[in-house]
C-alpha positions, 0 to 999 in steps of 0.5 A, spaced: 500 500 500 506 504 501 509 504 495 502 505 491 501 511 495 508 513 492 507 512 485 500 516 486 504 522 489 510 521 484 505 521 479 500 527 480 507 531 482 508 530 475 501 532 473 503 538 476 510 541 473 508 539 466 502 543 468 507 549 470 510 549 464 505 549 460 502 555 464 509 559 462 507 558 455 502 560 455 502 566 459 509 567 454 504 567 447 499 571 450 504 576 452 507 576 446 513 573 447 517 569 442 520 562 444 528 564 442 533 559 443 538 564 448 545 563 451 542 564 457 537 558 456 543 553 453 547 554 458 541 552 463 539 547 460 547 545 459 547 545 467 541 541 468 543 536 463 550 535 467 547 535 474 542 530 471 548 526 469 551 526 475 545 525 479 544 518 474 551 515 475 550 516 483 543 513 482 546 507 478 551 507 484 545 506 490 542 501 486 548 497 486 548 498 493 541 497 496 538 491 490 544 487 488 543 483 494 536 480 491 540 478 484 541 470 484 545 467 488 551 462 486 548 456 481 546 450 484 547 446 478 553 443 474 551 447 467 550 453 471 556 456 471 558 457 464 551 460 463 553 465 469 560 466 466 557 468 460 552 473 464 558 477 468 561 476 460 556 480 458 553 484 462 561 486 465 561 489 458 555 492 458 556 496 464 564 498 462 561 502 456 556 504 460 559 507 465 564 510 460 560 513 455 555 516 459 559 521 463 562 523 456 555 524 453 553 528 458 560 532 459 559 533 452 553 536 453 554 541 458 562 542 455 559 544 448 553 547 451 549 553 445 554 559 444 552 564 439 560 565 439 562 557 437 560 556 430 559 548 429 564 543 425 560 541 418 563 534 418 560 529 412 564 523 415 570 520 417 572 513 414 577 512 419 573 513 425 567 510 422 571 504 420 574 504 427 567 505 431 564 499 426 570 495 426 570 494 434 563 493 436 563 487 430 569 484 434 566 483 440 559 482 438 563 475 435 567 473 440 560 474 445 556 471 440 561 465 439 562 464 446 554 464 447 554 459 442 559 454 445 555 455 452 549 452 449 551 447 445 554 445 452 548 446 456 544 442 450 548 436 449 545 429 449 544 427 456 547 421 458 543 414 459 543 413 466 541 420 466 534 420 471 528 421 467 522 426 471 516 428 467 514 435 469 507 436 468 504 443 467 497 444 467 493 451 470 495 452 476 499 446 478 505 442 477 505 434 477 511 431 477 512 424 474 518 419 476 520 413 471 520 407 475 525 401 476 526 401 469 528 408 468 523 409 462 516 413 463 510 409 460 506 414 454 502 419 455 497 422 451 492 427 453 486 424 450 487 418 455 486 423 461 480 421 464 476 423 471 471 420 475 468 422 480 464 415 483 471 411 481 477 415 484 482 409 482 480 410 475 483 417 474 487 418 470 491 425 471 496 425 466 494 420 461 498 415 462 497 409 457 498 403 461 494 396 462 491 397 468 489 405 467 486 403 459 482 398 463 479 402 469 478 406 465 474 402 459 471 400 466 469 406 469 466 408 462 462 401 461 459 403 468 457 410 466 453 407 460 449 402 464 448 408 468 445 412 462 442 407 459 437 405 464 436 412 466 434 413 458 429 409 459 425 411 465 426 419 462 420 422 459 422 428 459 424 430 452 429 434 454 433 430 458 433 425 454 436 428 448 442 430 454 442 423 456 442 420 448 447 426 448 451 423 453 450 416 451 453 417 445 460 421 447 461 415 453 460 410 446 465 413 442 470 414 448 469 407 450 471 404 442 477 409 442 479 407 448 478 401 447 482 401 440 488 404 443 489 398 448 489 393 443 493 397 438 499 398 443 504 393 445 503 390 451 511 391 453 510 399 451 503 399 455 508 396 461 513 402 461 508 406 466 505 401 470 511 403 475 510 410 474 511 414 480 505 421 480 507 427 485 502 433 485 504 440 488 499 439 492 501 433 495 508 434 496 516 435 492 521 434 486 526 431 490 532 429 486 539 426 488 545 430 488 551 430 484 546 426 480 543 427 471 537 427 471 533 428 465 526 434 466 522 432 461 515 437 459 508 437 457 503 441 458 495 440 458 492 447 457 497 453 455 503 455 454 507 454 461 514 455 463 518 451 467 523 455 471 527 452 477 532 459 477 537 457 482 539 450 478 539 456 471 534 452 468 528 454 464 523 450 459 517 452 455 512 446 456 507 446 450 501 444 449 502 438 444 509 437 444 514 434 449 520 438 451 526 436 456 531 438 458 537 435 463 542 438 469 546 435 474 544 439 480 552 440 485 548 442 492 543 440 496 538 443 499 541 443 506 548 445 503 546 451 501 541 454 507 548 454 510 551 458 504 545 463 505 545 461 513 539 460 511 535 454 515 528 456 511 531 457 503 528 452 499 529 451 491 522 452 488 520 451 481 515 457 478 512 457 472 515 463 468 509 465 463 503 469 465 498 463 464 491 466 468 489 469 473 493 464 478 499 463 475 502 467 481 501 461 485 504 455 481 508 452 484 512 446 487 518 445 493 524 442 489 529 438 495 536 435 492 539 431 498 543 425 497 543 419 494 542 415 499 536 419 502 533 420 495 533 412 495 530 411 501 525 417 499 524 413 493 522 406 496 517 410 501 513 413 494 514 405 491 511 403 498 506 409 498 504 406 490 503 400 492 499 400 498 494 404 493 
C-alpha cells in the first residue's frame, strides 16, 4: 500500500510541473513573447543536463548498493556456471561502456553547451573513425556471440543414459511431477487418455498415462457410466433430458471404442513402461532429486503455454501444449548445503512457472529438495511403498 501511495504522489507531482510549464507558455504567447533559443537558456539547460548526469551515475551507484543483494545467488547446478560466466561476460561489458560513455555524453553536453560565439564543425564523415567505431563493436559482438554459442551447445548436449528421467507436468495452476520407475523409462502419455471420475477415484487418470491397468479402469469406469445412462434413458420422459442423456450416451460410446482401440493397438511391453510410474502433485508434496546426480526434466503441458523455471539450478523450459520438451542438469548442492551458504535454515529451491498463464499463475508452484543419494533412495522406496499400498 506504501509504495502505491508513492507512485500516486510521484505521479500527480508530475501532473503538476508539466502543468507549470505549460502555464509559462502560455502566459509567454499571450504576452507576446517569442520562444528564442538564448545563451542564457543553453547554458541552463547545459547545467541541468550535467547535474542530471551526475545525479544518474550516483543513482546507478545506490542501486548497486541497496538491490544487488536480491540478484541470484551462486548456481546450484553443474551447467550453471558457464551460463553465469557468460552473464558477468556480458553484462561486465555492458556496464564498462556504460559507465564510460555516459559521463562523456553528458560532459559533452554541458562542455559544448549553445554559444552564439562557437560556430559548429560541418563534418560529412570520417572513414577512419567510422571504420574504427564499426570495426570494434563487430569484434566483440563475435567473440560474445561465439562464446554464447559454445555455452549452449554445452548446456544442450545429449544427456547421458543413466541420466534420471522426471516428467514435469504443467497444467493451470499446478505442477505434477512424474518419476520413471525401476526401469528408468516413463510409460506414454497422451492427453486424450486423461480421464476423471468422480464415483471411481482409482480410475483417474491425471496425466494420461497409457498403461494396462489405467486403459482398463478406465474402459471400466466408462462401461459403468453407460449402464448408468442407459437405464436412466429409459425411465426419462422428459424430452429434454433425454436428448442430454442420448447426448451423453453417445460421447461415453465413442470414448469407450477409442479407448478401447488404443489398448489393443499398443504393445503390451510399451503399455508396461508406466505401470511403475511414480505421480507427485504440488499439492501433495516435492521434486526431490539426488545430488551430484543427471537427471533428465522432461515437459508437457495440458492447457497453455507454461514455463518451467527452477532459477537457482539456471534452468528454464517452455512446456507446450502438444509437444514434449526436456531438458537435463546435474544439480552440485543440496538443499541443506546451501541454507548454510545463505545461513539460511528456511531457503528452499522452488520451481515457478515463468509465463503469465491466468489469473493464478502467481501461485504455481512446487518445493524442489536435492539431498543425497542415499536419502533420495530411501525417499524413493517410501513413494514405491506409498504406490503400492494404493
Amino acid at each position: 500500500m506504501d509504495f502505491i501511495l508513492k507512485g500516486i504522489i510521484f505521479l500527480l507531482v508530475a501532473i503538476i510541473i508539466f502543468q507549470m510549464v505549460r502555464t509559462i507558455e502560455l502566459s509567454s504567447k499571450l504576452s507576446g513573447g517569442k520562444d528564442e533559443i538564448t545563451d542564457k537558456s543553453n547554458n541552463i539547460n547545459g547545467w541541468i543536463s550535467l547535474l542530471f548526469g551526475v545525479g544518474y551515475m550516483v543513482f546507478f551507484y545506490l542501486q548497486v548498493k541497496w538491490w544487488n543483494n536480491l540478484t541470484l545467488q551462486k548456481p546450484a547446478a553443474e551447467h550453471g556456471v558457464p551460463i553465469d560466466k557468460l552473464w558477468d561476460t556480458t553484462m561486465g561489458l555492458i556496464l564498462i561502456v556504460c559507465l564510460l560513455l555516459q559521463p562523456i555524453l553528458f560532459f559533452f553536453i554541458w562542455k559544448y553547451r549553445g554559444n552564439k560565439k562557437r560556430t559548429a564543425s560541418f563534418i560529412t564523415h570520417n572513414n577512419k573513425l567510422e571504420i574504427f567505431w564499426t570495426a570494434i563493436p563487430t569484434a566483440v559482438l563475435s567473440v560474445l556471440i561465439f562464446f554464447g554459442l559454445s555455452v549452449w551447445a554445452d548446456v544442450t548436449k545429449k544427456p547421458s543414459d543413466e541420466a534420471l528421467v522426471i516428467e514435469l507436468y504443467a497444467r493451470q495452476f499446478d505442477w505434477t511431477a512424474r518419476y520413471a520407475g525401476s526401469d528408468n523409462i516413463l510409460g506414454a502419455a497422451h492427453v486424450g487418455a486423461i480421464h476423471e471420475d468422480i464415483d471411481n477415484p482409482s480410475a483417474n487418470n491425471p496425466l494420461g498415462v497409457m498403461t494396462t491397468s489405467t486403459l482398463l479402469k478406465q474402459i471400466e469406469s466408462i462401461e459403468n457410466t453407460i449402464i448408468k445412462d442407459s437405464i436412466a434413458l429409459e425411465k426419462e420422459h422428459n424430452i429434454v433430458n433425454k436428448n442430454l442423456i442420448e447426448s451423453r450416451l453417445k460421447d461415453n460410446i465413442e470414448r469407450r471404442n477409442r479407448y478401447q482401440a488404443n489398448f489393443y493397438s499398443l504393445d503390451s511391453i510399451a503399455l508396461s513402461y508406466g505401470e511403475d510410474d511414480i505421480l507427485i502433485p504440488s499439492g501433495a508434496g516435492k521434486l526431490v532429486l539426488p545430488v551430484n546426480k543427471e537427471v533428465l526434466l522432461k515437459f508437457r503441458s495440458q492447457d497453455v503455454i507454461h514455463s518451467a523455471y527452477l532459477p537457482h539450478f539456471r534452468v528454464q523450459m517452455n512446456c507446450v501444449p502438444g509437444l514434449s520438451t526436456q531438458f537435463a542438469f546435474t544439480p552440485t548442492i543440496t538443499t541443506k548445503d546451501y541454507q548454510v551458504y545463505l545461513n539460511d535454515t528456511t531457503f528452499a529451491y522452488i520451481l515457478l512457472c515463468n509465463k503469465i498463464c491466468g489469473n493464478s499463475h502467481y501461485n504455481m508452484y512446487m518445493e524442489v529438495e536435492v539431498v543425497e543419494e542415499d536419502a533420495y533412495e530411501d525417499w524413493l522406496s517410501n513413494q514405491i511403498e506409498l504406490k503400492n499400498q494404493n
